[in-house]
N, C-alpha and C positions, 0 to 999 in steps of 0.2 A: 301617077298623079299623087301629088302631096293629099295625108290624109286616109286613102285607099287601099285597101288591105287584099293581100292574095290570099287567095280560100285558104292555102296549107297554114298561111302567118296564123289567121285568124282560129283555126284549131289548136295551132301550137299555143298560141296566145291564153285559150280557154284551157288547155293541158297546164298549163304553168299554174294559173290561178286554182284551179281544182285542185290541184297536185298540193300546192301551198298553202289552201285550205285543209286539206285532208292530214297532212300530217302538225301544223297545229292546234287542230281544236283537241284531236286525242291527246297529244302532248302536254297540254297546260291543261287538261283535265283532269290527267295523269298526277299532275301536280299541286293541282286546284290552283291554281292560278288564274285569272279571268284572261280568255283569250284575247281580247282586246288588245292588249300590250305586242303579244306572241305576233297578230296580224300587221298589224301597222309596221314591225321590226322586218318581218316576211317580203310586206310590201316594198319597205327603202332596200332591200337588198338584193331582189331581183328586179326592181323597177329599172328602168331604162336611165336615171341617175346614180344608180351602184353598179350589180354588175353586169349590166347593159351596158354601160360605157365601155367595157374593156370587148365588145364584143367583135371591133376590128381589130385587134390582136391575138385575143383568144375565139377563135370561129366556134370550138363548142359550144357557149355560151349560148350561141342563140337556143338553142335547143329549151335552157333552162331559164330566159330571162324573157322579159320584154324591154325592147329597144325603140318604139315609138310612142309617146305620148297620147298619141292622137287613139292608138289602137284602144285605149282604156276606157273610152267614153261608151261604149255599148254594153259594157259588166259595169260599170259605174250606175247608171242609168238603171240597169237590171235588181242589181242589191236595194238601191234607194226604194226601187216601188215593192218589191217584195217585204223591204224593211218595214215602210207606210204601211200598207197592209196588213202584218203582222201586229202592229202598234195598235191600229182599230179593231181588231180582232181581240184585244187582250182588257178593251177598256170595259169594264161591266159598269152598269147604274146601279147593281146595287149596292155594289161596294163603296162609289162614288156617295152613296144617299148615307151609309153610317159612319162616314167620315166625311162626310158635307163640311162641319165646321171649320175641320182642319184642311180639309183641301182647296174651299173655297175662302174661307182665312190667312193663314198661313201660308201656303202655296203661293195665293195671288199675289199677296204683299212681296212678297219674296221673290216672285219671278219680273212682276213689275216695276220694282222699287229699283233692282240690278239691274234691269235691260234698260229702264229709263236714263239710268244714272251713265251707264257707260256710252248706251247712244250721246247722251248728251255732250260729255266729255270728247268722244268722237267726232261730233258733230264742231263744235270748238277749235279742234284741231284741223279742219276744212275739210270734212267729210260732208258729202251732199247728207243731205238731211234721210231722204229714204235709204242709201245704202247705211246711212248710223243708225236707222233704227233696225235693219235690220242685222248687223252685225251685235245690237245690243240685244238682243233677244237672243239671237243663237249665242251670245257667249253667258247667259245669264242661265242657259239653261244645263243641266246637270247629266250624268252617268248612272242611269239604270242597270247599265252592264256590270258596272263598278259597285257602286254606293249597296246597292242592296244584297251581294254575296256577302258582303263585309258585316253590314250593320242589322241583317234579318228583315222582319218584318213584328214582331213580336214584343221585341224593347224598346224602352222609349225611345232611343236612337233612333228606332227600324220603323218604329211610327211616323216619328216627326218627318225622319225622309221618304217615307213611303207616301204621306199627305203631299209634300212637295213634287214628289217626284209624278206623281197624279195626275195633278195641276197641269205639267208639264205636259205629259201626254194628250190631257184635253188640249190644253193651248196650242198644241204643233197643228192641229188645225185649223182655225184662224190664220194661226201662221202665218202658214204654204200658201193659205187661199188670199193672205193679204199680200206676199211678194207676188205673186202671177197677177195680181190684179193692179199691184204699182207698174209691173212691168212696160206696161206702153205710157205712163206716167214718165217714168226713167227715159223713157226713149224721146222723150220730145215731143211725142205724138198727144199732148195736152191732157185737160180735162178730158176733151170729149172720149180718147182713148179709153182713158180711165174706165168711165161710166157707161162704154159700150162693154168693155172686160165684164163688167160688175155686174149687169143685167142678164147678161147673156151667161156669164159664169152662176149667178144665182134661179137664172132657169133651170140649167143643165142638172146642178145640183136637186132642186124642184122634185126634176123629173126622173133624179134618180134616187130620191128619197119615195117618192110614190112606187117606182116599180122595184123600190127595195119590199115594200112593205106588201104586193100583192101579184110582182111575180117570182120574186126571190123562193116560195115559199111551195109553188107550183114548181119550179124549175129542178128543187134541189129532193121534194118528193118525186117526182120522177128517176129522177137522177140514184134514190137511196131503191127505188124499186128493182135496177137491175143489181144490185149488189153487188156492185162491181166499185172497188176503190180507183180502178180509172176513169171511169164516166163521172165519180166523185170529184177528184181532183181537175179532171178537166172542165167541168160544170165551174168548179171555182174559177179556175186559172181564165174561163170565159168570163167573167162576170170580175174580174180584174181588168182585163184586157179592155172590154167596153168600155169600164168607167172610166179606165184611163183615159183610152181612146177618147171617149165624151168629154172630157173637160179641157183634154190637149188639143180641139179644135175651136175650139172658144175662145183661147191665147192662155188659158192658165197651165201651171204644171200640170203634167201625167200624174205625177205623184198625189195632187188633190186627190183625183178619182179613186186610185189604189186605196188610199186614204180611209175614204166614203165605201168604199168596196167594204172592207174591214169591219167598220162601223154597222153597213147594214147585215151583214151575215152575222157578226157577234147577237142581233138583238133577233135571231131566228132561231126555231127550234133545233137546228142540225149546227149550230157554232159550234159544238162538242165535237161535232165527227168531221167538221173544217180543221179545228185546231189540230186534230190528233192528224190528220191526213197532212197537214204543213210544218208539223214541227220540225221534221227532218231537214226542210229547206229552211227553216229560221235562222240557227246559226251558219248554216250556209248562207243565204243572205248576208247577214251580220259580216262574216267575213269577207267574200269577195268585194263588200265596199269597203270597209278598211283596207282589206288589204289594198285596192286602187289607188284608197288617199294617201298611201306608204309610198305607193312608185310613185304618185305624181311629186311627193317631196325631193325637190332639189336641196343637193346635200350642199351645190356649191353658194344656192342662196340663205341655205343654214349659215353655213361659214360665214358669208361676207356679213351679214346682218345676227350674226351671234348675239349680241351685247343687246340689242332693238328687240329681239325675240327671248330672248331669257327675261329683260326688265317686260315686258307685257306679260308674259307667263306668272311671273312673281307680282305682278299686279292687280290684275285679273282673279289670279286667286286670291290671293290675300283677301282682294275686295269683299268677292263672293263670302270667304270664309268671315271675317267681319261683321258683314251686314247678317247674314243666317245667324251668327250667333246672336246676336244684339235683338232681332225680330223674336225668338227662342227666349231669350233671358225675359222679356215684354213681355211672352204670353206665360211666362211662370214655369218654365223650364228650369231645371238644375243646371248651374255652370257647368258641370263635367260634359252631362248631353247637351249642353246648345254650344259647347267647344268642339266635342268630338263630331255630333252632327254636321257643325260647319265647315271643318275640316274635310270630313267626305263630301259635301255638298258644292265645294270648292271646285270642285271636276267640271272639267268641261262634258261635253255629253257625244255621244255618236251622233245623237243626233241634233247636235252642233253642225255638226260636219256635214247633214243633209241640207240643214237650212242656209249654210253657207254655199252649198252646190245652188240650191235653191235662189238666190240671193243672185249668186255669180250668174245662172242661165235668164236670168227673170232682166240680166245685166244692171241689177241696183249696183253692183260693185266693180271693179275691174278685176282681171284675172290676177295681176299681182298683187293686188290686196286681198282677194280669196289664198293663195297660194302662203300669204303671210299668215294670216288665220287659219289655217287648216295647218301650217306648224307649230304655232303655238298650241292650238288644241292637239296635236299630236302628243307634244313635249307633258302638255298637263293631263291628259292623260297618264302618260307613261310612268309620271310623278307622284298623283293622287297616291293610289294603292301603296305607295314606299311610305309615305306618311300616315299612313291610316295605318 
């Protein structure tokens, strides 16, 4: 049956991407190079559109590639919420509180001013209204992967993108939580849809802000009692899983929850001994999604739409790169940093790429206009770091 995977496909499947995580994160470490680039290149070249294709001609292949599509959606799915999670895990108030101004300044105008600007533009071009706004937020938003090995956090540069890129991280947020709540919007299923999402999604959340705060705390003292880093890790990996779980029967994404997971364990006394116990699966994470967005790129609809995909890429950036600097020059920024800032800030962002998965399952967009955006942000990915 189309779609359905036999036990051995699907080990082999997860041997390929492990495999392909494993030898490039050491590789462009090796070279400091941001692995970003290294996965996405991994992904188009075992994916089931490189050399997956030749794999009725050449039988070995399958050994080393993935040949269906379809198989990519369960590590796709996996990266994104370990990703989320990781993201709320990293966000601190206090840092957010001695850089208030510029994060709630700067950041906002900048992430607003772009997402609004290109939704709108999109929206012009006869994109439904909710798939252009969300398509204009995920491409307004920027590369923490990127932007901040380059620019520090220390120089003006590494501040200015550091306040932005902040921003950003609070807003994925909202985000997520406003395409799973457009989702039955999108679908036809009206208002009421809507407002039953939104109730029942801001219960769940509720309820998981309360038993973040009074059993999270119980759960994870326990948990540090037996001194065991498995009971640790799977303490967490449970309190992922729920929240997930909790918000993906509601109709919102999984990824919310994961999200909220993050969130509430950063603001407990043990987020120290979370983070250290998940670092190892971070860039893990990190890559097995990229790497996924890599095979899902069809090389043949690169080709046929080359000229439509390099003019968005050069657009899209530029824009980005324009408006950041001009927002920068306004708050009394030096030319040099509000050029070189906007230049890195011009990236599209990983998680770009989530909110467009996000977009795409919430069905604000259709699958080939995800698949156009997730090459373009590939391509500007790949590009940023040459210019910087």
């Amino acid at each position: 049956m189309a779609g359905e995977l036999e036990p051995t496909t699907a080990i082999s499947d997860a041997l390929v991407i492990l495999g392909a995580a494993g030898i490039v994160i050491p590789l462009f470490a090796r070279f400091r190079i941001t692995p970003v680039i290294g996965f996405l290149l991994i992904g188009v070249l075992v994916g089931p559109y490189g050399l997956g294709a030749l794999t009725p001609e050449v039988a070995w292949l399958t050994h080393v590639t993935i040949t269906e599509p379809d198989s990519l959606d369960i590590f796709a799915e996996f990266g994104i919420i370990l990703l989320l999670f990781t993201i709320g895990l990293e966000l601190s108030f206090n840092r957010l509180w001695q850089m208030r101004k510029l994060v709630f300044g700067l950041g906002a105008m900048e992430l607003l001013i772009i997402g609004s600007s290109i939704g709108l533009v999109l929206a012009m071009m006869g994109q439904y209204w909710t798939g252009a706004m969300a398509l204009g937020l995920a491409l307004a938003l920027s590369s923490t992967a990127i932007v901040l090995p380059i620019s520090g956090t220390s120089s003006p540069v590494g501040k200015a993108a550091l306040s932005m890129l902040l921003f950003e991280d609070i807003a994925i947020v909202p985000i997520i939580f406003m395409l799973g709540a457009l989702a039955p919007f999108a679908q036809a299923d009206g208002l009421t849809g809507l407002w039953t999402t939104l109730w029942q999604g801001a219960a769940v959340v509720a309820a998981l802000l309360v038993a973040g705060r009074y059993v999270l705390p119980i759960l994870f003292v326990q948990a540090a009692r037996t001194k065991s880093p498995e009971v640790f890790l799977a303490a967490t990996l449970l309190v992922v899983i729920g929240a997930s779980l909790a918000t993906g029967v509601t109709g919102l994404s999984p990824i919310v929850g994961a999200l909220i997971a993050g969130l509430l364990i950063a603001e407990t006394d043990f987020h120290g001994e979370v983070e250290a116990i998940i670092e190892p699966f971070k860039g893990l994470a990190l890559g097995i999604f990229l790497i996924t967005i890599g095979m899902s790129i069809d090389l043949a609809a690169l080709r046929d739409n080359l000229a439509m995909i390099l003019t968005a890429v050069v657009l899209v950036l530029g824009f980005k790169a324009v408006v950041t600097g001009v927002l920068l020059r306004m708050m009394g920024a030096r030319r040099n940093t509000a050029t070189e800032t906007g230049i890195l800030m011009a990236s599209p962002s990983e998680t770009t790429l989530i909110v467009l998965s996000a977009a795409s399952s919430a069905m604000l967009i259709q699958p080939g206009t995800t698949q156009f955006w997730q090459i373009v942000t590939a391509i500007g990915l790949t590009v940023t770091p040459l210019l910087a």
